[in-house]
Structure formats: structure tokens, C-alpha cells
C-alpha positions in Angstrom: 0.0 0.0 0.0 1.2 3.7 -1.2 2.8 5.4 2.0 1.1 9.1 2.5 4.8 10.7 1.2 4.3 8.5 -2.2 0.4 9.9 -2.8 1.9 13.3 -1.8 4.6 13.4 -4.3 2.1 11.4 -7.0 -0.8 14.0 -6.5 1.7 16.9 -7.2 3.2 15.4 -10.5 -0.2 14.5 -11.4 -1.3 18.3 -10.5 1.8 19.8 -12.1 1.4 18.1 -15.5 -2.2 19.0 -15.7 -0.7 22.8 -15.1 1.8 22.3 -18.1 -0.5 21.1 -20.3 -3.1 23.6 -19.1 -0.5 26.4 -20.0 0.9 25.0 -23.1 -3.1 24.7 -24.5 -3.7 27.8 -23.2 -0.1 29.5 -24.7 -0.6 27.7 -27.8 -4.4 27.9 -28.7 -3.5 31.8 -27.8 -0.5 31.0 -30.6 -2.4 29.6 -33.2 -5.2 32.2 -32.9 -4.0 35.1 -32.5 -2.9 37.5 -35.4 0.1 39.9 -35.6 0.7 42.3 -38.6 4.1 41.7 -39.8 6.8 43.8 -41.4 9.9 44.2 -43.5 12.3 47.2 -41.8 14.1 48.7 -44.0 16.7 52.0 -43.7 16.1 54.7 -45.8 16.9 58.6 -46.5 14.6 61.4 -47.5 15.2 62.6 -51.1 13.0 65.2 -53.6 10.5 64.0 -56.1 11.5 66.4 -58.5 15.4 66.2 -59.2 17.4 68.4 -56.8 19.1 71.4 -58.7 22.9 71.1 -59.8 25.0 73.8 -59.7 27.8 74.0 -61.5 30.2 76.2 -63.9 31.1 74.5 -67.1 34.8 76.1 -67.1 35.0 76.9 -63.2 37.1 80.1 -62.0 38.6 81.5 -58.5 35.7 82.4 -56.2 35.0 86.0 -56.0 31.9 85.8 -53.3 30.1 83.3 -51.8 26.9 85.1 -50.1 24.6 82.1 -49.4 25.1 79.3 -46.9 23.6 75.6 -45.9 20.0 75.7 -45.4 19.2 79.2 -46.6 16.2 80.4 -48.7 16.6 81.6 -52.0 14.8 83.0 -54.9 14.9 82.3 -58.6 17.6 84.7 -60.0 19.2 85.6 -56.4 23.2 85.3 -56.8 24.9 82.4 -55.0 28.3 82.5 -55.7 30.2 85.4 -58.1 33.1 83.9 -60.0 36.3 86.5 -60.5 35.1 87.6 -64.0 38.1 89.9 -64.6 39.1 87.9 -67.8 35.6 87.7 -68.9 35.2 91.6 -67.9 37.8 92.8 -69.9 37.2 90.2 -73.0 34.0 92.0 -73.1 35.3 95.4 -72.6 37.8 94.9 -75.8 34.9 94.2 -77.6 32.4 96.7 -77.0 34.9 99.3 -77.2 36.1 97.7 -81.1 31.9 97.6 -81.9 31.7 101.3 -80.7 34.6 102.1 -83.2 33.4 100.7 -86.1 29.7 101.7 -85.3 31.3 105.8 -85.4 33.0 105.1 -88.4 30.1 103.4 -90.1 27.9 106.6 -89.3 30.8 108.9 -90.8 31.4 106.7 -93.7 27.5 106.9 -94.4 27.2 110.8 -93.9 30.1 110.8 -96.7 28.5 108.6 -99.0 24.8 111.0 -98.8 27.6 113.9 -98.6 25.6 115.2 -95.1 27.2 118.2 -93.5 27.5 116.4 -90.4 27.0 113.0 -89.1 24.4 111.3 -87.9 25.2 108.5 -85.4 23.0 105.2 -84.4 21.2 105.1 -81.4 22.7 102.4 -80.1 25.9 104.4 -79.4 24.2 107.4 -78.6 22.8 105.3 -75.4 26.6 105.1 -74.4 27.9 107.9 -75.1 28.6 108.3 -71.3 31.1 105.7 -71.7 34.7 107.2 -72.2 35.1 104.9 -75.1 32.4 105.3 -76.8 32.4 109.2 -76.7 35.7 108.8 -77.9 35.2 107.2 -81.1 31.9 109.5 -81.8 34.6 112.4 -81.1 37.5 110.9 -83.4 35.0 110.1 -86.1 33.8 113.7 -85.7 36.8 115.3 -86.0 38.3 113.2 -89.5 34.8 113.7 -90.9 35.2 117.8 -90.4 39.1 117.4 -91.6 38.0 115.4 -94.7 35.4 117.0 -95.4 37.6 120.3 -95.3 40.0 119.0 -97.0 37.8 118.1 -100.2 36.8 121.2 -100.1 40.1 122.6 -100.3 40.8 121.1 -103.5 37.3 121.6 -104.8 38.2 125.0 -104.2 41.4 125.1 -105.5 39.9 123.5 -108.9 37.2 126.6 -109.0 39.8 128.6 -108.6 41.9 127.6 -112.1 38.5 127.2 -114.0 38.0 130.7 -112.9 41.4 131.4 -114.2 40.8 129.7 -117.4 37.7 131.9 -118.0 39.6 134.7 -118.1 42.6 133.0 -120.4 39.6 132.1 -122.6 37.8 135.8 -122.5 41.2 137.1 -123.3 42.0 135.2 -126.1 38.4 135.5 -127.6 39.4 139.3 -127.5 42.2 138.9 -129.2 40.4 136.5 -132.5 38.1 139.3 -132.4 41.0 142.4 -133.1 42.8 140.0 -135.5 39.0 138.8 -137.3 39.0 143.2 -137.6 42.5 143.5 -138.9 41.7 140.3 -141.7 38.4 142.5 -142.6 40.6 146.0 -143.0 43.4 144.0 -144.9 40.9 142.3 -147.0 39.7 145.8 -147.7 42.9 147.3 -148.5 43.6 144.0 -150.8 40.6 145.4 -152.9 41.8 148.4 -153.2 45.5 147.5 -154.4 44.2 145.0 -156.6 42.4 147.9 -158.5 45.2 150.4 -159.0 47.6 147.5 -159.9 45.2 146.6 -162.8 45.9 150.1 -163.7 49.5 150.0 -162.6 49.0 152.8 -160.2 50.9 151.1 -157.5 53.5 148.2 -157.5 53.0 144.8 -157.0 55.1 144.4 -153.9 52.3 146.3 -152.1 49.6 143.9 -152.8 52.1 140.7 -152.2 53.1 142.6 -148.5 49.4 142.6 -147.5 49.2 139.3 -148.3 51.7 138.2 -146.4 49.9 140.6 -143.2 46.6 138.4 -144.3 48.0 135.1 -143.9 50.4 136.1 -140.3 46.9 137.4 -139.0 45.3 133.8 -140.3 47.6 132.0 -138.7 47.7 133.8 -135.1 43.4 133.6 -135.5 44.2 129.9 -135.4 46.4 129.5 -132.6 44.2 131.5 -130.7 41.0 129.3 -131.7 43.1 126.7 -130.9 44.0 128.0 -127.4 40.4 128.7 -126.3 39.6 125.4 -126.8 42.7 123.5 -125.6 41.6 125.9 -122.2 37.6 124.9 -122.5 38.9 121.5 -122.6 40.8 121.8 -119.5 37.9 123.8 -117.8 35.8 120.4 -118.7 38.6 118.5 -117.2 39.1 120.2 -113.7 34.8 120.0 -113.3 35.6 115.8 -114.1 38.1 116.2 -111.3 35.8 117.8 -108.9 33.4 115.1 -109.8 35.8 112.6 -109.2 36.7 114.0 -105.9 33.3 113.2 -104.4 32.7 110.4 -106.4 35.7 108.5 -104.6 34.8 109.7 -101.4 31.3 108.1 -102.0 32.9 104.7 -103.5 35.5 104.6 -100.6 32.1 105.1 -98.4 30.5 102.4 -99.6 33.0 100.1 -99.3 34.1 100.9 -95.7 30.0 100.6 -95.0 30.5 97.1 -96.0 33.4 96.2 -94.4 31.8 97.3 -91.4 28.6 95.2 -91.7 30.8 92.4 -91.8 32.8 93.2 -89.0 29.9 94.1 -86.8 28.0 91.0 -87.8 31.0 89.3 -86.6 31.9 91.2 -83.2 27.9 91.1 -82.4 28.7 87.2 -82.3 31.4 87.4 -79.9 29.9 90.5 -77.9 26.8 87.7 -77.5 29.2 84.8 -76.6 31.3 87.5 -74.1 28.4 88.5 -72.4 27.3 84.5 -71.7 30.6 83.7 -70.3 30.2 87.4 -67.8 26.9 86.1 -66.5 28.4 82.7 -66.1 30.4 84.1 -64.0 28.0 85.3 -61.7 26.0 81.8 -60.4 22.4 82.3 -59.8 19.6 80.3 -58.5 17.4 78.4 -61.4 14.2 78.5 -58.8 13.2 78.9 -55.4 14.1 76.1 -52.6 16.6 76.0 -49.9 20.6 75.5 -50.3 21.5 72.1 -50.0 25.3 70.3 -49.9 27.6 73.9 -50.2 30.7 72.4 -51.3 32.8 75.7 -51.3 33.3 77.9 -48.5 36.6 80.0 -48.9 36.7 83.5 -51.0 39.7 82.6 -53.2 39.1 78.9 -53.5 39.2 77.2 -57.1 36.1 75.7 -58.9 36.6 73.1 -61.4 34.9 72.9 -64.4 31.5 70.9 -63.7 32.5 70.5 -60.3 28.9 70.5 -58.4 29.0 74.1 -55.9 25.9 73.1 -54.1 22.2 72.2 -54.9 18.9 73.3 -54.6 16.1 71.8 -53.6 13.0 73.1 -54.4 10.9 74.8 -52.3 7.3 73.4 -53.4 9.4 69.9 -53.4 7.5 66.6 -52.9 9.1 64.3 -50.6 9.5 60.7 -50.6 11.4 58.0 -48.8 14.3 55.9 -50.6 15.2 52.4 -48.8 16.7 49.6 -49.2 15.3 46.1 -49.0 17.5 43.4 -48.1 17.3 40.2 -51.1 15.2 38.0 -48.8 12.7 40.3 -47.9 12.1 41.4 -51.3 9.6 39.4 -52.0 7.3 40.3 -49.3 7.3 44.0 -50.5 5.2 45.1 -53.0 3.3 48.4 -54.4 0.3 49.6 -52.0 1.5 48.4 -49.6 1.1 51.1 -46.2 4.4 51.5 -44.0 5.4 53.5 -40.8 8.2 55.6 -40.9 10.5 56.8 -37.7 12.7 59.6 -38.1 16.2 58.3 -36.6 18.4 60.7 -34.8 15.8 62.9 -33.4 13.4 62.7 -30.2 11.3 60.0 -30.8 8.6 61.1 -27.7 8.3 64.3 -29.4 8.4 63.1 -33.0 5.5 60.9 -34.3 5.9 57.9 -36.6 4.1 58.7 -39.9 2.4 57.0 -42.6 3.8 56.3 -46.0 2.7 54.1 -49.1 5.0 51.9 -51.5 5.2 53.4 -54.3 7.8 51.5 -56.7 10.3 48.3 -56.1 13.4 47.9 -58.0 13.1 45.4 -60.6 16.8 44.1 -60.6 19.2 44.2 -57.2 22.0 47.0 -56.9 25.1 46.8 -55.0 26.8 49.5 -52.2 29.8 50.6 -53.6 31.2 50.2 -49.7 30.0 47.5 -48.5 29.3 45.5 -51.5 26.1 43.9 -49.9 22.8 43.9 -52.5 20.0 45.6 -51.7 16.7 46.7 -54.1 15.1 50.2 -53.9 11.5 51.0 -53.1 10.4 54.2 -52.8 7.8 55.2 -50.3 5.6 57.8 -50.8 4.7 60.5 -47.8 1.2 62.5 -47.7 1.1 66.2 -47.2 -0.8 65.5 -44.2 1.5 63.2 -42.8 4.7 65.2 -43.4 2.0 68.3 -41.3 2.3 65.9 -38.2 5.7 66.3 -37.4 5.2 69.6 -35.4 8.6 71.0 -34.6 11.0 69.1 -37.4 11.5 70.3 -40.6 11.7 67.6 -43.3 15.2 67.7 -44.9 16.4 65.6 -47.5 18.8 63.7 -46.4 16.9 62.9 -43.3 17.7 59.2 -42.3 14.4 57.1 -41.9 13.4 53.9 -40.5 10.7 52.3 -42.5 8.4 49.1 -41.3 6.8 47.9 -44.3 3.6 46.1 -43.5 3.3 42.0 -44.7 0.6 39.9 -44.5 -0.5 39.2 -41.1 1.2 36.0 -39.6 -0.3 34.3 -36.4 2.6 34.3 -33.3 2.5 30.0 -33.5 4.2 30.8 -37.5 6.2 33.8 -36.2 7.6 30.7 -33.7 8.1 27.9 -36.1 8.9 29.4 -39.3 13.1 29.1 -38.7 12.2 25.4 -37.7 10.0 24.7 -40.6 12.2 26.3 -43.0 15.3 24.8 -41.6 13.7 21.4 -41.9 12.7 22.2 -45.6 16.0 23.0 -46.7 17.4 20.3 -44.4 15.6 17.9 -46.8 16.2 19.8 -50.0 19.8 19.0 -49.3 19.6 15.8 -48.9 
């Protein structure tokens, strides 16, 4: 028969077994029923929808000003940065001053050519004529149009002057054919006369042969002096061709010159255009209005290399999102639509409130980290308006780092606890 000690001992295995097996029912029907959301956690960063601006300098330069820094508002066409634009300054300057030159000697070559008594010049160098260089070609061009001008006139003068003096060579002659035409018409008379009394041999016949001779001396000098009048009317005719001529090159030389300096200004125009580009270059502006983001230069004097990024800007109306990165076995249990809850790292997590966020996009094919060398796939996680509204106090930066907890299917706590046995077994007899 059992002693009391044996029935004692017996009656508390018996009780304690029907304890464990009460728990492990109770513990395990609680398992098996009840339902916990599961989730993939994934680090991420917050980036801008829209691509964040680039700026950059496609030949760089020495750094003149910087007059922004990290995290401060800008407006569309506020200066960030001002390159020294010395080079590009006086590039410029060489230019505008050869355009003004050839612009004043355009207008003097066309007052020339229309033989104006002064010259008109273009409005465009009017506008600048408060510029020492441009007042100083107006004044040059000025001065050699009133010197040429003065001198043609000189030598027009000059030439009025000799076919004045021909005139009179040519009024003096014609008064000279006139006495001799008289003396012809008295010796012709006297010819008469003799020709009479030598038919009646009144006088001798050396009288008639001497006023002969008188007749044909006086012929003679009528014809040098016929031909002297017009040897000087042709030389009167000759100097009024060379007054002619005198403006007539002036006007040929004009149009030429005009030409010459179409061609040059169409040319210089170019470069002037092309100058002008590489000044504002030099001055770096913002595109739009955001916030500076990344400064990379921070030293007056420093170099910028061409293309180098200076900083970025992200927009100010920019739509945020959240890039992470799913590790290869959990890919498969992300997907997009499906809702995740995102916790800003690094900051006060009683005073910052997990949001809400969407998936928005997976990566089709793996990447790899360039440190690390571990594959990952991107998702992108898109972040309401409303939700971004609920973190009172923090302003969302890109940049940010963010922990994400993507939400899977809902697993019961009895799969959460066998799943490494299960799948160890599976692949236990995969192997074999």
C-alpha cells in the first residue's frame, strides 16, 4: 500500500502536469489564434521628387563671393556665388569698345557717302555715349569727318579757282580772235583796193604781195588763238571731271568701308553675344526657389573646377518621398500599396510621431553598395502632405535618415515561432 509521502509526491506530478498542459493549450491555442501584422524594416533617407538642382560652372574660375550658406532660402535669379570675372570683364570690354569704333565710323562713312554736312550717329551708341570709349570714337570720327570733309573742299576749291582762271585766259583770247577777225576784214579791204590800182598799174606789185603776207600772219595767229580757247575749255571740262571725281571717290570709298563694317559688326555682335554669356556665367544664380542644400565651397579665393557641383537646390514646393533599401530576402514580401510606418532616426522619438507612408515602386533588378558591396533593391515610399503636417517642430530635410516598417501579411505568433524550424527542416531535406 502507497505510503502518504508516495500519494503526496504522485498527486503533485499529477497536478503539475495537468498545469503544463493547461499552459501549453492555453499558450498555444492563444499562438495559433492570435494574429500579428508583420513587417519588413528597411533604412532609408529622405530625397525630392522632383530632381534636386545642380549647380555648377562648365569652365570653373577662382571664387570672388560666396553670399549664401547651408540651409538658406533663395529666390529664382538671387546670386549664390560670383566667380572672378576679370578675364571675362575685360574680354568684353575689348569688344564693346572695337563695336563702338566701327559703329562711329560706319555713321561717318554713311554721312560721306549722302555727302551730309555732319554726321548722324546710331542710337545704339548714342545710349553710351557716357562711356569714355564710346564718346571717344563719336569724337575721333567727328573730327576726321570735319578734316575730310575740309580738305575736299580745299581742293574743290582750288579747282574753282583755275577754272575761274581759265575763263579769263579764254575771254582774253576771244578778245584777241576778235582784233585780228577786224584787222583780216581792214586788210581784205585794202587788198581790194590795191588789186584795182595794180590793174591800172597805179601802184606796184610788192604792195599787194606785202598785205598778203599781213593776211596770212593774222590767219595764222586767228588759229592759234581758236586753238588755245579750246585747248583751255577743254581743261575747264577737265578740272569739273576732277571735282566730280573728288566726291565720287569719297562716295565709292564710303561704300566700301559701310561694307566692311557690316561684316565686321556682324562678326563682333557674335562674340559680344558669346562674351556677355561667359560674364553672367560668372555670376551663379539660383534656377528657382528652394533652400541650399550640400555647399561644397566655403573659402573667398578657392578654385572651382569645371563641372564641379558648388551646391544644390532643392526646391521649395518639393515633394518628398522615402528611398530604402530592402534586403534580397525580404524582397519578395514588398510590394506596391503596400502602407508603412516611418521613424525619423536621430531625433526625439517622444516628441516626433511615426508617420504613414505608401509603397510606391520596387526595384526590378538588385543594386550593390559601392562600400559594402552587400545587394540591396530600392523601393520608394511615398509620404502624404498630411503626414509630413504631423511632425510639429521638425522640418523635413532631404537627407533625413528614416526607418521604415513595411507592412506584410499578417502571420499568427504560432508561424512567427516555427517558421526558422520549418524552414530549416525544408532546406534540411532539399539537401539531402
Amino acid at each position: 500500500m502507497p505510503s502518504p509521502i508516495h500519494l503526496s509526491i504522485r498527486r503533485h506530478l499529477i497536478l503539475g502536469a495537468a498545469l503544463i498542459f493547461v499552459l501549453f493549450g492555453v499558450v498555444g491555442g492563444w499562438a495559433a489564434t492570435t494574429r500579428i501584422a508583420g513587417a519588413v524594416i528597411a533604412q532609408g533617407v529622405l530625397v525630392v521628387v522632383d530632381n534636386v538642382k545642380q549647380i555648377q560652372h562648365p569652365e570653373g574660375g577662382v571664387i570672388s563671393t560666396i553670399l549664401v550658406r547651408e540651409g538658406d532660402h533663395v529666390s529664382a535669379g538671387q546670386t549664390l556665388i560670383q566667380l572672378d570675372a576679370t578675364k571675362a570683364n575685360s574680354n568684353l570690354q575689348i569688344i564693346l569698345k572695337r563695336i563702338d569704333e566701327i559703329l562711329a565710323r560706319q555713321a561717318r562713312d554713311e554721312a560721306e557717302q549722302a555727302s551730309n554736312a555732319k554726321i548722324v550717329f546710331p542710337a545704339e551708341l548714342l545710349f553710351r555715349s557716357s562711356d569714355p570709349d564710346a564718346r571717344k570714337a563719336m569724337d575721333g570720327e567727328t573730327l576726321a569727318f570735319n578734316l575730310r570733309r575740309a580738305s575736299r573742299e580745299g581742293q574743290k576749291a582750288q579747282l574753282t579757282e583755275k577754272i575761274g582762271e581759265l575763263d579769263q585766259t579764254i575771254l582774253g583770247l576771244q578778245q584777241q580772235i576778235l582784233a585780228i577777225e577786224q584787222q583780216l576784214a581792214l586788210i581784205d579791204e585794202d587788198l581790194e583796193g590795191i588789186e584795182a590800182l595794180l590793174q591800172k598799174k597805179l601802184v606796184t606789185k610788192a604792195r599787194s604781195s606785202d598785205l598778203k603776207r599781213q593776211k596770212a600772219n593774222a590767219r595764222g595767229e586767228l588759229g592759234r588763238l581758236i586753238s588755245a580757247v579750246a585747248e583751255a575749255k577743254g581743261r575747264i571740262a577737265a578740272l569739273h571731271l576732277e571735282k566730280l571725281q573728288i566726291d565720287h571717290d569719297v562716295r565709292q570709298t564710303a561704300s566700301q568701308e559701310i561694307s566692311e563694317a557690316r561684316t565686321q559688326l556682324s562678326e563682333l555682335i557674335e562674340r559680344r553675344a558669346a562674351a556677355t554669356e561667359e560674364l553672367d556665367r560668372s555670376t551663379l544664380k539660383a534656377p528657382l526657389d528652394g533652400v541650399i542644400h550640400k555647399l561644397a565651397v566655403h573659402t573667398v579665393g578657392g578654385v572651382v573646377r569645371p563641372n564641379e557641383t558648388v551646391l544644390q537646390i532643392v526646391p521649395s514646393d518639393e515633394k518628398l518621398v522615402v528611398e530604402a533599401r530592402i534586403t534580397p530576402r525580404d524582397v519578395n514580401d514588398v510590394h506596391q500599396g503596400q502602407k508603412a510606418t516611418l521613424r525619423f532616426s536621430g531625433v526625439n522619438q517622444r516628441t516626433t510621431p511615426d508617420i504613414s507612408g505608401t509603397v510606391q515602386f520596387v526595384s526590378a533588378d538588385i543594386d550593390q553598395d559601392e562600400r559594402s558591396g552587400q545587394g540591396y533593391y530600392s523601393t520608394r515610399i511615398a509620404v502624404p502632405a498630411e503626414e509630413l503636417s504631423r511632425l510639429m517642430g521638425l522640418r523635413p530635410m532631404p537627407g533625413m535618415p528614416v526607418e521604415a516598417f513595411i507592412t506584410t501579411q499578417d502571420r499568427t505568433v504560432l508561424t512567427f515561432l516555427t517558421e526558422p524550424l520549418t524552414d530549416q527542416i525544408s532546406r534540411a531535406f532539399r539537401d539531402k
